[in-house]
Short mmCIF file of the C-alpha atoms (twelve columns), coordinates in Angstrom:
data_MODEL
# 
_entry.id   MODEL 
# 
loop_
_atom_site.group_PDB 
_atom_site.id 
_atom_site.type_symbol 
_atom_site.label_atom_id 
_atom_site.label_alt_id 
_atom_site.label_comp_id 
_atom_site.label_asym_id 
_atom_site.label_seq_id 
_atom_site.Cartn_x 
_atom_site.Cartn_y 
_atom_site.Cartn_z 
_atom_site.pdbx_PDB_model_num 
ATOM 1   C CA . UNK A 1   22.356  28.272  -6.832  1 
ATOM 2   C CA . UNK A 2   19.887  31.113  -7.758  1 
ATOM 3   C CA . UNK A 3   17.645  28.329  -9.632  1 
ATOM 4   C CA . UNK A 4   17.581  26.508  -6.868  1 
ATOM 5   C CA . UNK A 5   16.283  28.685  -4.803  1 
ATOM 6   C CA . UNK A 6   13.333  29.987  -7.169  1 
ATOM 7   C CA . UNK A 7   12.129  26.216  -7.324  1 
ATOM 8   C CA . UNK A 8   12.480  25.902  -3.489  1 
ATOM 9   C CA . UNK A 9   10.624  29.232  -2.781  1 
ATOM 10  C CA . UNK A 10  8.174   27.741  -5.921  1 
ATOM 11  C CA . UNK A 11  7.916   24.188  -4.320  1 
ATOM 12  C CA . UNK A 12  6.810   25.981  -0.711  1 
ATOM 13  C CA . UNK A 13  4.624   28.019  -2.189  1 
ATOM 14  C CA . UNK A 14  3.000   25.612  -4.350  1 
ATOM 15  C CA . UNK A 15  2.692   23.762  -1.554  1 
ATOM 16  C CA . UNK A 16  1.258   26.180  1.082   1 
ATOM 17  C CA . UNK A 17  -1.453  26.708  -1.469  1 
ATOM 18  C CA . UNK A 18  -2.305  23.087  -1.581  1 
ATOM 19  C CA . UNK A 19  -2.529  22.592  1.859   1 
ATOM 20  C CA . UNK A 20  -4.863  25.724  2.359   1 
ATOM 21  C CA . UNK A 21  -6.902  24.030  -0.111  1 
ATOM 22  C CA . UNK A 22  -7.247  20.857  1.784   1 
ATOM 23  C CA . UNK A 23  -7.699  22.663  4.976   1 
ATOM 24  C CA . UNK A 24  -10.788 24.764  3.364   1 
ATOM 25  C CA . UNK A 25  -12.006 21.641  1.349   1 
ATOM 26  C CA . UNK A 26  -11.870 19.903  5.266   1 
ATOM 27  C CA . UNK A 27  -13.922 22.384  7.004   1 
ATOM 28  C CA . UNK A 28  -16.335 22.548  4.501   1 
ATOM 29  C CA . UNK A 29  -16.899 18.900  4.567   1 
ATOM 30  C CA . UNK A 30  -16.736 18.663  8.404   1 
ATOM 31  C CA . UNK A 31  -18.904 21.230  9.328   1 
ATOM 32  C CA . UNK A 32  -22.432 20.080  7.040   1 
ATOM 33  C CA . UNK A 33  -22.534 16.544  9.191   1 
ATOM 34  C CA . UNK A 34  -26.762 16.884  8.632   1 
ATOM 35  C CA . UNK A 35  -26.178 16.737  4.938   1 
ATOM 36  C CA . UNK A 36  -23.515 14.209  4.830   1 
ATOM 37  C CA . UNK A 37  -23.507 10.604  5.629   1 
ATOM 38  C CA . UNK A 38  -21.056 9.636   8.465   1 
ATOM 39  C CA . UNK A 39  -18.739 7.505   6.377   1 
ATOM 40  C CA . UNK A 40  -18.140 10.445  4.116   1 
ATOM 41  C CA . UNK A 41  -16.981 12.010  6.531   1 
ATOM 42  C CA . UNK A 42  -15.115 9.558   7.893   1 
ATOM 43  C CA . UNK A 43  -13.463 8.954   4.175   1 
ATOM 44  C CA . UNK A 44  -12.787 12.966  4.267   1 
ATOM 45  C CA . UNK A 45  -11.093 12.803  7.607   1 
ATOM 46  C CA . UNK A 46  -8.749  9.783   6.256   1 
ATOM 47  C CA . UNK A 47  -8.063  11.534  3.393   1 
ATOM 48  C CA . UNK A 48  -7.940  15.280  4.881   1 
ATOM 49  C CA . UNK A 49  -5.170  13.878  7.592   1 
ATOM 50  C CA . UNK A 50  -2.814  11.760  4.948   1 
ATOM 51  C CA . UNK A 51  -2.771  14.312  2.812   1 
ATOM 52  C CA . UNK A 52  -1.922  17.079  5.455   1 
ATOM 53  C CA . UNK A 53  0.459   14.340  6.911   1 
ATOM 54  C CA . UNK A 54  2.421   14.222  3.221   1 
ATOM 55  C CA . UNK A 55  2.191   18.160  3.485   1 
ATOM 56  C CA . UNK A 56  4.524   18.342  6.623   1 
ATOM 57  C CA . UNK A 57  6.821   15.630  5.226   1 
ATOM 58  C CA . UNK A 58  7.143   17.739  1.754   1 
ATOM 59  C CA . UNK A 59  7.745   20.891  4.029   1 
ATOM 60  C CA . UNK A 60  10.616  18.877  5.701   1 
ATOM 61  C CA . UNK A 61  12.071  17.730  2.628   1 
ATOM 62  C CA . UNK A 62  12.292  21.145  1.400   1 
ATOM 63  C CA . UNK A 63  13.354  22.566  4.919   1 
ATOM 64  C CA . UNK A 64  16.435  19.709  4.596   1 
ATOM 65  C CA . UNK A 65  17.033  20.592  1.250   1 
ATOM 66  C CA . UNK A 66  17.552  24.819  2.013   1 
ATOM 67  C CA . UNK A 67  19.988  23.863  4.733   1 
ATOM 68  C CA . UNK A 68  22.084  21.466  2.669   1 
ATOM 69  C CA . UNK A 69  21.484  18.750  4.728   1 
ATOM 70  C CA . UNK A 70  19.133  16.365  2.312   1 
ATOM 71  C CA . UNK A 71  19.933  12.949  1.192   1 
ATOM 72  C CA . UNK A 72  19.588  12.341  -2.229  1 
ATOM 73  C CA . UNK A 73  19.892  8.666   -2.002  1 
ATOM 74  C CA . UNK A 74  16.750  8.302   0.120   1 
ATOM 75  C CA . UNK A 75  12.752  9.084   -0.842  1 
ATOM 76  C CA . UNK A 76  12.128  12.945  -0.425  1 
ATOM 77  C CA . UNK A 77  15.657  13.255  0.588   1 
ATOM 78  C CA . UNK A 78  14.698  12.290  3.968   1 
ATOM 79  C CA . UNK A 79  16.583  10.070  6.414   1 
ATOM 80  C CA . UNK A 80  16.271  6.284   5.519   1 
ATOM 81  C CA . UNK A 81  13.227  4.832   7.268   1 
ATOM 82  C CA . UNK A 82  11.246  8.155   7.080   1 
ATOM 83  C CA . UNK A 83  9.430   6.771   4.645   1 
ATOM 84  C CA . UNK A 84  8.409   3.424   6.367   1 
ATOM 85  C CA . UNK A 85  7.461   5.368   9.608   1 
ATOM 86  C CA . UNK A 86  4.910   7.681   7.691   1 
ATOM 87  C CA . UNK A 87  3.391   4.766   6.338   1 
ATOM 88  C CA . UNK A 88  3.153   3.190   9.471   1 
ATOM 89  C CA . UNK A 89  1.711   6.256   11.036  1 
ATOM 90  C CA . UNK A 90  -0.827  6.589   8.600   1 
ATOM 91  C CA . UNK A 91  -2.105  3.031   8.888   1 
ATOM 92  C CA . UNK A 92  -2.210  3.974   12.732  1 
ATOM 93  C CA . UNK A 93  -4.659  6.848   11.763  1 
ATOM 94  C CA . UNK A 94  -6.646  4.534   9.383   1 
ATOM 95  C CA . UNK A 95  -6.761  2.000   11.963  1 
ATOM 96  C CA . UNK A 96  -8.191  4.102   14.528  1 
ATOM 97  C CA . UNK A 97  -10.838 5.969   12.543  1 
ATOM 98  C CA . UNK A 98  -12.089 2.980   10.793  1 
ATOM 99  C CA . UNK A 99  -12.326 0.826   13.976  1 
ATOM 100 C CA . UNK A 100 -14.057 3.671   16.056  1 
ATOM 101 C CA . UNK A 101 -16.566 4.480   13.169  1 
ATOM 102 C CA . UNK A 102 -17.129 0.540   13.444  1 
ATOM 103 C CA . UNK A 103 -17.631 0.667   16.875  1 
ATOM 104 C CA . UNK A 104 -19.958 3.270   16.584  1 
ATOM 105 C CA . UNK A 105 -22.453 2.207   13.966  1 
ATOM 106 C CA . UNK A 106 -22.620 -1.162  15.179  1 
ATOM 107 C CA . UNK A 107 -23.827 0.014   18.471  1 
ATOM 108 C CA . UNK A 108 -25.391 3.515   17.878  1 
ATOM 109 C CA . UNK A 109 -28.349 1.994   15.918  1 
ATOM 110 C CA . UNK A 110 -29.327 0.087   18.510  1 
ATOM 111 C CA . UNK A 111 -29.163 2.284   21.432  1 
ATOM 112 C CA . UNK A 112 -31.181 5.398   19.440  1 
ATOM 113 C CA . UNK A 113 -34.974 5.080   19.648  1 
ATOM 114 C CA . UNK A 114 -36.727 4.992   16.575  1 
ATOM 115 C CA . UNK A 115 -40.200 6.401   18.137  1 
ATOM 116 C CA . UNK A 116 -42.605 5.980   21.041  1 
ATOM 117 C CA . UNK A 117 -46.072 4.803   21.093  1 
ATOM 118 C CA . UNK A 118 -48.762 5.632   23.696  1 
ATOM 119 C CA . UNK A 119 -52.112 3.621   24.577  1 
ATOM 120 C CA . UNK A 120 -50.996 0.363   22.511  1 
ATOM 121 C CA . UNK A 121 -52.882 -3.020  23.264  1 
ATOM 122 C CA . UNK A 122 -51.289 -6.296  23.709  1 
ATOM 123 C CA . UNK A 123 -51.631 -7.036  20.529  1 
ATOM 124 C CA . UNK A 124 -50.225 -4.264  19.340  1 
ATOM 125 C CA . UNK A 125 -47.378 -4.474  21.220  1 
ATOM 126 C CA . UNK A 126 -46.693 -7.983  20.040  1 
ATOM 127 C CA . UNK A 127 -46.837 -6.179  16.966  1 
ATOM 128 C CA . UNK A 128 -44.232 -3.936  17.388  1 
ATOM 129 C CA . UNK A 129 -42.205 -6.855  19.772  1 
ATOM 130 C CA . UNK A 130 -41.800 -8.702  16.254  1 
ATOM 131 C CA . UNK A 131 -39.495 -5.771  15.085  1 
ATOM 132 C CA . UNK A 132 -37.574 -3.784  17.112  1 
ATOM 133 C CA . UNK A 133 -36.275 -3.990  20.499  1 
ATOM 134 C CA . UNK A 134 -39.189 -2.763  23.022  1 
ATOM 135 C CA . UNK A 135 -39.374 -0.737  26.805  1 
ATOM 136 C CA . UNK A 136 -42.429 -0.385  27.858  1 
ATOM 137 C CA . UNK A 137 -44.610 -0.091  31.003  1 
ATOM 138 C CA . UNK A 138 -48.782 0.436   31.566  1 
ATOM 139 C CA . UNK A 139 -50.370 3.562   30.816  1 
ATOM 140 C CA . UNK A 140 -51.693 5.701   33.408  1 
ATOM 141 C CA . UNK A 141 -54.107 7.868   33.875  1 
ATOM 142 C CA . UNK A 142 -53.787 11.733  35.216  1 
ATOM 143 C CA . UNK A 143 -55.030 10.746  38.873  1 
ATOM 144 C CA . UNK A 144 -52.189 7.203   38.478  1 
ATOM 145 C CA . UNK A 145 -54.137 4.165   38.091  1 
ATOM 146 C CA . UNK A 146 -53.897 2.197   35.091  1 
ATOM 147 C CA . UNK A 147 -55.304 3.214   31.217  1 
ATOM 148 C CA . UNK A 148 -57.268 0.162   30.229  1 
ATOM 149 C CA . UNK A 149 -59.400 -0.137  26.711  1 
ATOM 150 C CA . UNK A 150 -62.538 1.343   26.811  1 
ATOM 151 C CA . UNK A 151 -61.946 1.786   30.490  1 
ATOM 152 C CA . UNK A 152 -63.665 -1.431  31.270  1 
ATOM 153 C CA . UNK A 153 -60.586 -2.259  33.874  1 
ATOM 154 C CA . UNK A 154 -59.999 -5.118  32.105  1 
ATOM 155 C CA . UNK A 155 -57.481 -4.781  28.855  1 
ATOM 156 C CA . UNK A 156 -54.582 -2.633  30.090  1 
ATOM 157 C CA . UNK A 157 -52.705 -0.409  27.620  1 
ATOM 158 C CA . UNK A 158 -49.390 0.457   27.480  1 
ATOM 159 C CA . UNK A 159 -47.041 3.009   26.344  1 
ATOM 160 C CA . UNK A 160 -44.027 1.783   24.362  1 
ATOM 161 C CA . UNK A 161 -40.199 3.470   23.284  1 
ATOM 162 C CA . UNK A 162 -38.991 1.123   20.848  1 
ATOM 163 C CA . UNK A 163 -35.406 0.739   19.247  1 
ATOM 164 C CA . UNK A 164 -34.112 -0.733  16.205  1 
ATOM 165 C CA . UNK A 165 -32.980 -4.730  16.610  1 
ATOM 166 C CA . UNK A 166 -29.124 -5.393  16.115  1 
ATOM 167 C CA . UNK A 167 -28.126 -6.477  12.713  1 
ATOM 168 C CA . UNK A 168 -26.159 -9.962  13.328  1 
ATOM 169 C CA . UNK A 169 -24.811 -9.382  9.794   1 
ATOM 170 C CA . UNK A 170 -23.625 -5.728  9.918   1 
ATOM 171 C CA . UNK A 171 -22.191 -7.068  13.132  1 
ATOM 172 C CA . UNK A 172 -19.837 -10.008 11.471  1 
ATOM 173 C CA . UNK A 173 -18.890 -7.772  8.503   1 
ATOM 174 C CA . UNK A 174 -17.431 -5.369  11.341  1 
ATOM 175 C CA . UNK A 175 -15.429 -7.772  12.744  1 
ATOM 176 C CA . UNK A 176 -14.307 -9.496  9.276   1 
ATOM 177 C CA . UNK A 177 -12.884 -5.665  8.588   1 
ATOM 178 C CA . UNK A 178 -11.728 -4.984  11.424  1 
ATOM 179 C CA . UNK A 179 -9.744  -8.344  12.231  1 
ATOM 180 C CA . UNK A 180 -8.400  -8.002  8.438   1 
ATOM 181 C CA . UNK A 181 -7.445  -4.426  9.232   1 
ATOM 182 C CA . UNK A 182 -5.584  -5.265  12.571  1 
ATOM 183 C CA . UNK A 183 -3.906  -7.602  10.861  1 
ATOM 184 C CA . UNK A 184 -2.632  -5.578  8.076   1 
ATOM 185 C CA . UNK A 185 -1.573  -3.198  10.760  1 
ATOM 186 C CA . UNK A 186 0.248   -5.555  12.669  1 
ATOM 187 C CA . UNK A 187 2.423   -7.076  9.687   1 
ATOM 188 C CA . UNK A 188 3.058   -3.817  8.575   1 
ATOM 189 C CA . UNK A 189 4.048   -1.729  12.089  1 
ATOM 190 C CA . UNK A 190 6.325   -5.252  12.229  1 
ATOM 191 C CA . UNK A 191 7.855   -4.659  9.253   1 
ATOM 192 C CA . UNK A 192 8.555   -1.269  10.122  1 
ATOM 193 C CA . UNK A 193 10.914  -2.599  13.197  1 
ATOM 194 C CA . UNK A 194 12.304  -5.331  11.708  1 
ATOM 195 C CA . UNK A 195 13.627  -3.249  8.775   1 
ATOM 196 C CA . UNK A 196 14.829  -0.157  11.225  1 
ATOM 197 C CA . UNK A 197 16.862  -3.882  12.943  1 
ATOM 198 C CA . UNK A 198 18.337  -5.164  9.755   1 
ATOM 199 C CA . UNK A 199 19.330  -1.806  9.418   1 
ATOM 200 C CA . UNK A 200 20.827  -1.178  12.672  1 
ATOM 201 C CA . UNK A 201 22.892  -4.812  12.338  1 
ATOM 202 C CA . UNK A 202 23.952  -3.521  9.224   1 
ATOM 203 C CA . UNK A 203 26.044  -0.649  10.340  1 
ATOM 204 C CA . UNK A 204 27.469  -2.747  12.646  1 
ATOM 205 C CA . UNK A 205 29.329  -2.378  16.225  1 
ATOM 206 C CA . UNK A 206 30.889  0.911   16.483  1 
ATOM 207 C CA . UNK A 207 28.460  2.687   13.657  1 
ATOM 208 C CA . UNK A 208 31.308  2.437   11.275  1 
ATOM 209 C CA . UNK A 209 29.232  0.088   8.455   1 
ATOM 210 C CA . UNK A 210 29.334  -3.742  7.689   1 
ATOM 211 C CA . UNK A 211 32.134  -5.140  5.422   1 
ATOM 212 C CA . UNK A 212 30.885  -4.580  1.876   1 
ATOM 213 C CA . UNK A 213 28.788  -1.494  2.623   1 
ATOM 214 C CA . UNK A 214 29.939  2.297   2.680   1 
ATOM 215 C CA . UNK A 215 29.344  4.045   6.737   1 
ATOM 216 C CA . UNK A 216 26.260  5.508   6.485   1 
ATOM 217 C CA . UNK A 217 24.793  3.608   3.493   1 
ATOM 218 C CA . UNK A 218 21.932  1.745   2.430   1 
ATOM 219 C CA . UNK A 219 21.806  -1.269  5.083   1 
ATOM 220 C CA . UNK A 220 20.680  -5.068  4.066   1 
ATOM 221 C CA . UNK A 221 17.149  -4.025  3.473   1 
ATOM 222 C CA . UNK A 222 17.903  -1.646  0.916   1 
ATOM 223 C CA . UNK A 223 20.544  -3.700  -0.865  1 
ATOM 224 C CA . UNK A 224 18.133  -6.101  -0.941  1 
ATOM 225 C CA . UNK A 225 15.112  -4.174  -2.290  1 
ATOM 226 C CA . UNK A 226 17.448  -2.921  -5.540  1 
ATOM 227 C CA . UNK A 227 18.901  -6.923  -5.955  1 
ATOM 228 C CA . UNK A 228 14.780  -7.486  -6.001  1 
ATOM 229 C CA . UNK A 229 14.738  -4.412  -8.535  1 
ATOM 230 C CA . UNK A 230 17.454  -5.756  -10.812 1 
ATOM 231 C CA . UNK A 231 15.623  -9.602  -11.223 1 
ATOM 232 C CA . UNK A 232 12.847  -7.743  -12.174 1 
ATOM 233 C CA . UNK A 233 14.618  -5.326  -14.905 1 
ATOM 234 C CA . UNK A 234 15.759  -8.897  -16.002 1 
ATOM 235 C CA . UNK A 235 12.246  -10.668 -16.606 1 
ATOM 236 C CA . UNK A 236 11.072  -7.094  -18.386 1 
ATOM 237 C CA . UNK A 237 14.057  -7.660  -20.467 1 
ATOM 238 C CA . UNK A 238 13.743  -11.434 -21.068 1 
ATOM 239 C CA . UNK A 239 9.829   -10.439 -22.191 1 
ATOM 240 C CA . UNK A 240 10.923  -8.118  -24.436 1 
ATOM 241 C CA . UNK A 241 13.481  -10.949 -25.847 1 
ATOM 242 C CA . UNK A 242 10.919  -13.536 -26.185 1 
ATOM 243 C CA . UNK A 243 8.740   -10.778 -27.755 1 
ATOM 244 C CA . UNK A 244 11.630  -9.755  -30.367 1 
ATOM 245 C CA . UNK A 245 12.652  -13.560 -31.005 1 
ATOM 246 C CA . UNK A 246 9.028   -14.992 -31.740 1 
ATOM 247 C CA . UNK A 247 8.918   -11.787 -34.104 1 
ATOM 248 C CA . UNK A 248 12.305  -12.222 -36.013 1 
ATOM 249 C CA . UNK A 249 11.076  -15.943 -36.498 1 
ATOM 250 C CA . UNK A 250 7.979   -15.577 -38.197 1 
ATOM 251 C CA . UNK A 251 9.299   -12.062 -39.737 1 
ATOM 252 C CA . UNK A 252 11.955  -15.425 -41.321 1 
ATOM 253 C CA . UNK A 253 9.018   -17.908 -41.768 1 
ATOM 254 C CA . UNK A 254 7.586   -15.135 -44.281 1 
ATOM 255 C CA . UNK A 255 10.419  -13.716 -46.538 1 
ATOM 256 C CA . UNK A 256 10.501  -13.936 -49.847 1 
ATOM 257 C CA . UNK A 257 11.739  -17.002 -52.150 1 
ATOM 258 C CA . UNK A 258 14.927  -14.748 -52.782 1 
ATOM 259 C CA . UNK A 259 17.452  -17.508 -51.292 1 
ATOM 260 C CA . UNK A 260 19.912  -14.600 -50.372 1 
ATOM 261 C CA . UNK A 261 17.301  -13.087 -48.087 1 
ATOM 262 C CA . UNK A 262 15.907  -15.980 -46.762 1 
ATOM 263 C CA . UNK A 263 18.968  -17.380 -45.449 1 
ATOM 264 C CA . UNK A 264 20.174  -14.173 -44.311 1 
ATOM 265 C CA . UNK A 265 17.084  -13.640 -42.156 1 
ATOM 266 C CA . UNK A 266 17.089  -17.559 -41.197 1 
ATOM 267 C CA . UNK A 267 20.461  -16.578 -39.373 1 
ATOM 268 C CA . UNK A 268 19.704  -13.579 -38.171 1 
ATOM 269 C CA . UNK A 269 16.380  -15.425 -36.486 1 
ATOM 270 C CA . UNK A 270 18.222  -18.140 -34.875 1 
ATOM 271 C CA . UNK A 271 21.015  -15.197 -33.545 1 
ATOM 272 C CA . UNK A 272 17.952  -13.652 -32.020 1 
ATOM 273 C CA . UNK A 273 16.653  -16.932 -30.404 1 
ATOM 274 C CA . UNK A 274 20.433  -17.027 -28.820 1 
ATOM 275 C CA . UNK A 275 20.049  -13.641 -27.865 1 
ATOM 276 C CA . UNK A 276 16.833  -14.921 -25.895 1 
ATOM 277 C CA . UNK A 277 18.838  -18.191 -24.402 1 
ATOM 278 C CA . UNK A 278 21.368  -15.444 -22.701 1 
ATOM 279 C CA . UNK A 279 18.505  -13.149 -21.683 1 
ATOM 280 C CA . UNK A 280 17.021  -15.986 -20.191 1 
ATOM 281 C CA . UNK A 281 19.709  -17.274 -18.513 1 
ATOM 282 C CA . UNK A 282 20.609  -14.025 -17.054 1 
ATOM 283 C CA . UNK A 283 16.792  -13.821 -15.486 1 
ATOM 284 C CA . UNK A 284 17.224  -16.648 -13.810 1 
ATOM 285 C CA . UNK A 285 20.763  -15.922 -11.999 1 
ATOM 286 C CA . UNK A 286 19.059  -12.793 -11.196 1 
ATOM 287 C CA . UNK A 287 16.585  -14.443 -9.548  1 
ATOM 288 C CA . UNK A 288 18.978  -17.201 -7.765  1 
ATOM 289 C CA . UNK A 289 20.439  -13.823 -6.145  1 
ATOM 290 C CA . UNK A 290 17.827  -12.373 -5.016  1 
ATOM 291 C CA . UNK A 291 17.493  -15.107 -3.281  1 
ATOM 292 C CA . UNK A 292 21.025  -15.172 -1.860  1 
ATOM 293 C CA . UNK A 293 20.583  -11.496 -1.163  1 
ATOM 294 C CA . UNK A 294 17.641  -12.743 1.100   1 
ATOM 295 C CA . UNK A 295 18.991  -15.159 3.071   1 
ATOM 296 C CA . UNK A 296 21.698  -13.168 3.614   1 
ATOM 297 C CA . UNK A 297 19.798  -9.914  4.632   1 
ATOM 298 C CA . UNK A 298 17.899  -12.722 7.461   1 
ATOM 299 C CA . UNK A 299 21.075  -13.765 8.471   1 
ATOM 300 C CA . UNK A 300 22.824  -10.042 9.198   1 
ATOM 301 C CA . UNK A 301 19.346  -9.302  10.944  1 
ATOM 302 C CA . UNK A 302 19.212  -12.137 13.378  1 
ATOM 303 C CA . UNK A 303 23.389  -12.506 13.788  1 
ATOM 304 C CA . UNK A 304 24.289  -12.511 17.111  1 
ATOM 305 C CA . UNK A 305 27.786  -11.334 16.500  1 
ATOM 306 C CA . UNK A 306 29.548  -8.538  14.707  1 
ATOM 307 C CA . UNK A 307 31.922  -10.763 12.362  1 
ATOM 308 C CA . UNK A 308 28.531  -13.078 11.551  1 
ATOM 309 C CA . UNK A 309 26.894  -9.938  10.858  1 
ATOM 310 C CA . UNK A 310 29.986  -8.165  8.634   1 
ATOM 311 C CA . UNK A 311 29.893  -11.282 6.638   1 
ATOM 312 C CA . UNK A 312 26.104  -11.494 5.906   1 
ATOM 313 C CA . UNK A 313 25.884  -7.918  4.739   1 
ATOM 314 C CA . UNK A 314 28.647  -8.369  2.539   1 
ATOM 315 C CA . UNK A 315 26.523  -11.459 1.065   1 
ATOM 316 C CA . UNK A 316 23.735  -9.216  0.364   1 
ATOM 317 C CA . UNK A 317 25.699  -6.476  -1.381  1 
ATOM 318 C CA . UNK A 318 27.562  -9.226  -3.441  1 
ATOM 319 C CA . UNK A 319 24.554  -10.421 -4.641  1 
ATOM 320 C CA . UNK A 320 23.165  -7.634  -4.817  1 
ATOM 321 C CA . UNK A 321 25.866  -6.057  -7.323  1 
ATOM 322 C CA . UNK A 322 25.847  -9.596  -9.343  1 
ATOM 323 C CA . UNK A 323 22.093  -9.133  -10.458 1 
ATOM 324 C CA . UNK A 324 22.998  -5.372  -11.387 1 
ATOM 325 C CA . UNK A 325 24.938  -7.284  -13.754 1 
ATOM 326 C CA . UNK A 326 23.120  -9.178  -14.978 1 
ATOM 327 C CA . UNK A 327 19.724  -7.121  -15.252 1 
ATOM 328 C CA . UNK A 328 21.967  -5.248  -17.764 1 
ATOM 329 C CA . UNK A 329 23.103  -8.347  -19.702 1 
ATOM 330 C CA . UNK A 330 19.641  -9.230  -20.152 1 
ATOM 331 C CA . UNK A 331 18.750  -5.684  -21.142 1 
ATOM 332 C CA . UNK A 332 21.708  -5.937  -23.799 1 
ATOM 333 C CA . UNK A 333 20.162  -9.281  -25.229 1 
ATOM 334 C CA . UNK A 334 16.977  -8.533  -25.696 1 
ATOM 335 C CA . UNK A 335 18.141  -4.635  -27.496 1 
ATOM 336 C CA . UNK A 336 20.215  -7.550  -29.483 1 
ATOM 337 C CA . UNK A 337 17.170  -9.038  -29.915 1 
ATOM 338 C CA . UNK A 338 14.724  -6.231  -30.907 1 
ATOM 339 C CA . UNK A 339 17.599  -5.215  -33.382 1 
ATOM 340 C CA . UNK A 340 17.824  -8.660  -35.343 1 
ATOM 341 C CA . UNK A 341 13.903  -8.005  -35.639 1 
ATOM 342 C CA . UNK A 342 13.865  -4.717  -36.861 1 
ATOM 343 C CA . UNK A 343 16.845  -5.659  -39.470 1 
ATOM 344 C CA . UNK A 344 14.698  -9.061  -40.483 1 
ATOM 345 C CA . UNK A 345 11.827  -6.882  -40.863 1 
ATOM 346 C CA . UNK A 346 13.467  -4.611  -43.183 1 
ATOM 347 C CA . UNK A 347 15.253  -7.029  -45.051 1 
ATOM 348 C CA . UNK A 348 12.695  -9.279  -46.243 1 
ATOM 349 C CA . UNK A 349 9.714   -5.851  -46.231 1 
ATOM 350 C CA . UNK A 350 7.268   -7.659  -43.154 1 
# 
């Protein structure tokens, strides 16, 4: 209990020194804007607030775990969907920083004059027409009538603010980023709600948890996310099976004339290659339930009653515990596997 504490009291220290050292890194950047270009600063502030942002969130964790209340089954201990709403959040602050700073350079350049001219002839303001974006009116003398060339009353001057044209092209790249940015935002603030539903369906009427999953347990979602973990500890498995099986084959191809050896490591190649077949096999049932465990997490989220829902979750954790089972079949093939190898490869010196 005593250890824990130290690495608590460690953790929030650690931690209180970080931030400080954001904060002072933050001012330092913030406050030299006439040295710094404006999407530095823009990056900094992104960066400054996410990581200030992950600060609190650590402080929470650690203020759940001194008061015994943390959950070690979730990310940071924190309650389930913690997680998804601080990524949400941050994409709100990208979303609004980026598309402001947009806004802003898109339309600042054009509304800051670049300079002023005084006494310019038509020609020379045709001149400066062909470039920028012109206001201009005559030029007058101190007593009000109008400055003309020589002052032969005939060629009237002019005096001229003029303003940098809008870029079409910075304009379209603005939008490209920030339509592709809304879009991102949207898919993933809707993901956000749709898991917090499945997750909500999942617990069922009552809050007493779905057939098939423990009250207060991971819902659908989660089940779903660690069926999609298992298929995937099966194809690492099955890769390291076809690695191992192509090995123990030509590790057999190249032994020695000794018939003994030869045929020893002939059958311990093809027991490798049926080592493979079941790794194989078992990657591909994982697969088939992950997508059971899918259909089955859409059906408990879009239900519309409790037994429908009860049923669906149960699906998901079904399927869910089946590709457990067989992510660690394939993980026992291909160690089968890799072991064949390593005896062929010792047997016949390759």
């Amino acid at each position: 209990m005593k250890s824990n504490s130290v690495l608590l009291l460690a953790g929030a220290a650690l931690l209180i020194i970080s931030g400080l050292a954001v904060v002072k890194v933050g001012v330092a950047v913030l406050h030299q804007p006439e040295t710094i270009r404006d999407e530095i600063i823009l990056a900094g502030v992104v960066l400054i607030g996410l990581a200030l942002i992950v600060a609190l969130m650590s402080v929470l964790a650690i203020f759940y775990s001194a008061i015994g209340v943390a959950d070690p089954a979730q990310p940071l201990a924190l309650p389930e969907g913690s997680i998804r709403a601080l990524i949400a959040f941050s994409l709100v602050l990208i979303f609004v920083c980026l598309g402001a700073y947009l806004y802003s350079s898109v339309n600042g350049s054009a509304l800051a004059p670049v300079g002023t001219e005084a006494g310019l002839t038509e020609v020379q303001l045709s001149e400066l027409k062909s470039q920028f974006v012109v206001a201009y009116e005559p030029a007058r003398k101190p007593d009000g009538s109008i400055q003309t060339e020589n002052n032969d009353g005939k060629t009237p001057l002019y005096n001229a603010t003029y303003f940098n044209k809008p870029n079409k092209d910075a304009a379209d790249f603005a939008k490209q980023i920030f339509t592709t940015l809304a879009t991102v935002f949207v898919s993933v603030v809707s993901f956000y709600f749709g898991s917090s539903t499945a997750s909500s369906a999942a617990r069922g009427a009552g809050g007493g948890g779905a057939a098939g999953a423990p009250a207060g347990g991971p819902g659908p979602q989660s089940a779903l996310s660690e069926a999609k973990a298992a298929a995937h500890d099966a194809k690492g498995a099955l890769d390291r099976a076809v690695d191992a099986a192509a090995k123990a084959n030509s590790f057999a191809s190249a032994a020695s004339v000794d018939p003994g050896k030869k045929a020893a490591a002939t059958a311990d190649a093809g027991a490798a290659q049926k080592a493979l077949a079941v790794a194989k096999q078992a990657s591909s049932d994982a697969d088939q339930q992950v997508q059971m465990a899918s259909k089955a997490a859409s059906d408990a989220a879009t239900a519309s009653t409790d037994s429908a829902k009860s049923t669906a979750t149960t699906a998901v954790f079904k399927a869910r515990d089946t590709a457990k089972q067989l992510a660690e079949q394939a993980e026992a093939s291909a160690a089968e596997a890799e072991r064949l190898r390593d005896k062929i490869k010792s047997d016949t010196g390759g």
